[in-house]
C-alpha positions as CSV (number, residue, x, y, z in Angstrom):
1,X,-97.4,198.8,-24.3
2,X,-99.0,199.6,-27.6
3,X,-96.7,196.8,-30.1
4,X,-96.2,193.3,-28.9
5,X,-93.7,190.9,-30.5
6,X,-94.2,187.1,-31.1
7,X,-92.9,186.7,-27.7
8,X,-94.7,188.8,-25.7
9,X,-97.5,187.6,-27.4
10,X,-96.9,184.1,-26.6
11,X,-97.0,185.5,-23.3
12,X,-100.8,186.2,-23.3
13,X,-101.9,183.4,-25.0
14,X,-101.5,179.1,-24.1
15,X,-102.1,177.9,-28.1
16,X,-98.9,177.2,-30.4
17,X,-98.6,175.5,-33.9
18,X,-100.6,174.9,-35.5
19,X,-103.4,177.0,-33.8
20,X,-101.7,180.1,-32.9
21,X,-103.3,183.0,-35.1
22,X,-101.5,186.2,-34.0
23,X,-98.5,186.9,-35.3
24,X,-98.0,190.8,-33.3
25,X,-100.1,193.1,-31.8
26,X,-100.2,196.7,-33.5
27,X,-101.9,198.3,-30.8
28,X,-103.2,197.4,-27.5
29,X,-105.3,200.0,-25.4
30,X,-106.3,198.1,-22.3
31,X,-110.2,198.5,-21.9
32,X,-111.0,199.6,-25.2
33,X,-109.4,198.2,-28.1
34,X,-106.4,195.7,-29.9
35,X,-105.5,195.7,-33.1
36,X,-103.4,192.1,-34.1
37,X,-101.7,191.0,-37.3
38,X,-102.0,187.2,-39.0
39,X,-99.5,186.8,-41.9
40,X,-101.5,184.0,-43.5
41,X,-98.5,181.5,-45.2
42,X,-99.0,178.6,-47.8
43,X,-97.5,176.7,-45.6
44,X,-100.5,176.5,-42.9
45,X,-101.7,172.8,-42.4
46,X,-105.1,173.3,-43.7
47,X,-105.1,174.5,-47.0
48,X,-103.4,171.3,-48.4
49,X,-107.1,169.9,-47.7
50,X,-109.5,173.4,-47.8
51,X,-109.0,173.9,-51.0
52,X,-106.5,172.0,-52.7
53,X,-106.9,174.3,-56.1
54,X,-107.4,177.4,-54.6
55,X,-106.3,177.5,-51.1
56,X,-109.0,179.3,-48.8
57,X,-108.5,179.8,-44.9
58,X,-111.5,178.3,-43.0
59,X,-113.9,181.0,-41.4
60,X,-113.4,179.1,-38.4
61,X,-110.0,180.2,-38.3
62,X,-110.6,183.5,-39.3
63,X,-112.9,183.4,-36.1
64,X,-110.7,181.6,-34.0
65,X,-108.1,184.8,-34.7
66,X,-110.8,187.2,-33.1
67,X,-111.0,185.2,-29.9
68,X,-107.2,185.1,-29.7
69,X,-106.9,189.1,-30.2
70,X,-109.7,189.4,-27.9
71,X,-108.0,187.2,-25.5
72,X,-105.0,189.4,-24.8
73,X,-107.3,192.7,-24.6
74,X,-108.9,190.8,-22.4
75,X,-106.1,190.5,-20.5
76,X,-104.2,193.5,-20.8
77,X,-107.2,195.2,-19.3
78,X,-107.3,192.8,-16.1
79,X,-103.4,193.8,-15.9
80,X,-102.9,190.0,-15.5
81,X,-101.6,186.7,-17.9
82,X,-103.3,183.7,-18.5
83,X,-102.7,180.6,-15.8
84,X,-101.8,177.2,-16.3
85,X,-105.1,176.9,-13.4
86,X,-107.3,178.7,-16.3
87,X,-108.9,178.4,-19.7
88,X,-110.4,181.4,-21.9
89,X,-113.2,179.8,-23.9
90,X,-115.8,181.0,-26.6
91,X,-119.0,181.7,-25.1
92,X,-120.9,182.7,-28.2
93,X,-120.5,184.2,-31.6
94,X,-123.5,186.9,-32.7
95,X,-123.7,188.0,-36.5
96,X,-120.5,186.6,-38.4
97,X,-120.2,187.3,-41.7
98,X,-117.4,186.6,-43.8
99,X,-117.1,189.2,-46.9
100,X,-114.6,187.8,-49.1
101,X,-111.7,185.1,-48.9
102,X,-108.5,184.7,-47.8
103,X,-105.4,183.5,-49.3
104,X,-102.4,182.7,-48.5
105,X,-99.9,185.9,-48.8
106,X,-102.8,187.7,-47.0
107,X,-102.4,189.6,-44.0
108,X,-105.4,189.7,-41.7
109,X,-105.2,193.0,-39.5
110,X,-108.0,192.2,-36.7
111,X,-109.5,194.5,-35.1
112,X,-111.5,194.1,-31.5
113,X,-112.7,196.3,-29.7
114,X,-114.5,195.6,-25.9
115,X,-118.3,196.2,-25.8
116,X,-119.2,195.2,-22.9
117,X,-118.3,192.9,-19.5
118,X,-121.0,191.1,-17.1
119,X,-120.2,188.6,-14.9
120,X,-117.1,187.1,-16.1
121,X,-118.3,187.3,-19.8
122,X,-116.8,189.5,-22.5
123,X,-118.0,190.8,-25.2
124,X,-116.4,192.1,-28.1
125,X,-116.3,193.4,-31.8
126,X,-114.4,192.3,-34.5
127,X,-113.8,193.2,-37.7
128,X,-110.9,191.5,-39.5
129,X,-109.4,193.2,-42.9
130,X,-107.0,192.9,-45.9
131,X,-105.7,195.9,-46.4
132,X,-108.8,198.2,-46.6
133,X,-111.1,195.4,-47.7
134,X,-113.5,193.9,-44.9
135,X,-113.4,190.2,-44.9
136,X,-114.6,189.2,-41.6
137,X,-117.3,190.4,-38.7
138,X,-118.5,189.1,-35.9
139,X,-119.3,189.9,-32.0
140,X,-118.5,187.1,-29.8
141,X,-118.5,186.2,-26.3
142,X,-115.7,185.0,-24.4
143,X,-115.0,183.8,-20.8
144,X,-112.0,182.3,-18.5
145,X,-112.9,179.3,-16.3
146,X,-110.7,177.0,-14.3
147,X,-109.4,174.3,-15.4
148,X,-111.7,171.5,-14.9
149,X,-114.7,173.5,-14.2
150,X,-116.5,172.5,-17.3
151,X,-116.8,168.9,-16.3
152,X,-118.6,170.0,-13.4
């Protein structure tokens, strides 16, 4: 399945308004690479606060949309969907770098590709875009757990 709609996405991943960051999936090759799209709208409950005179999404979020791309690569390669039993959490984030802003009417094309898998952790690159312009890097780590095993 190389595109994914809103729904199949929703498929792969547990978040919803106002955290869910994907949008559709451009291209999916299990065990290599995804390529997601973010239409980033006005109407998104941060920028009334971040920055009131010249709305900027948070690098956080910019972030938080590599995990979720990540996440259903992730997936797509185990040929399995995220359980209720389960949580997919950031294990680390190497060498971010944010290039320029964005704004709202933007549309984030992210990019993630798998580097590497050892013992239940993933690791990934990401490079999020604006058309041809860079505005985000990072590698980051990621890992599913069960539910409850973190307060172990």
């Amino acid at each position: 399945m190389a595109d994914m709609d809103i729904h199949q996405v929703l498929e792969y991943l547990p978040q919803r308004f106002p955290i869910l960051m994907i949008d559709r999936v451009l291209t999916c090759e299990p065990g290599k690479r995804i390529v997601a799209l973010k239409n980033v709208s006005i109407n998104e409950p941060h920028f009334p606060g971040h920055f009131p005179l010249r709305p900027v999404m948070p690098g956080v979020l910019i972030l938080e949309a590599m995990a979720q791309a990540a996440a259903i690569l992730a997936f797509r390669t185990l040929g399995e969907k995220p359980s209720e039993k389960s949580i997919y959490y950031y294990a680390g984030i190497d060498d971010a770098r944010f290039k320029r802003p964005v704004e709202p009417g933007d549309q984030l094309l992210i990019d993630v590709q798998i580097l590497g898998s050892k013992r239940g952790i993933w690791k990934f690159g990401c490079a999020v875009r604006v058309g041809d312009a860079l505005v985000a890097q990072a590698d980051i780590l990621c890992t599913v757990r069960p539910v409850g095993a973190e307060e172990k």
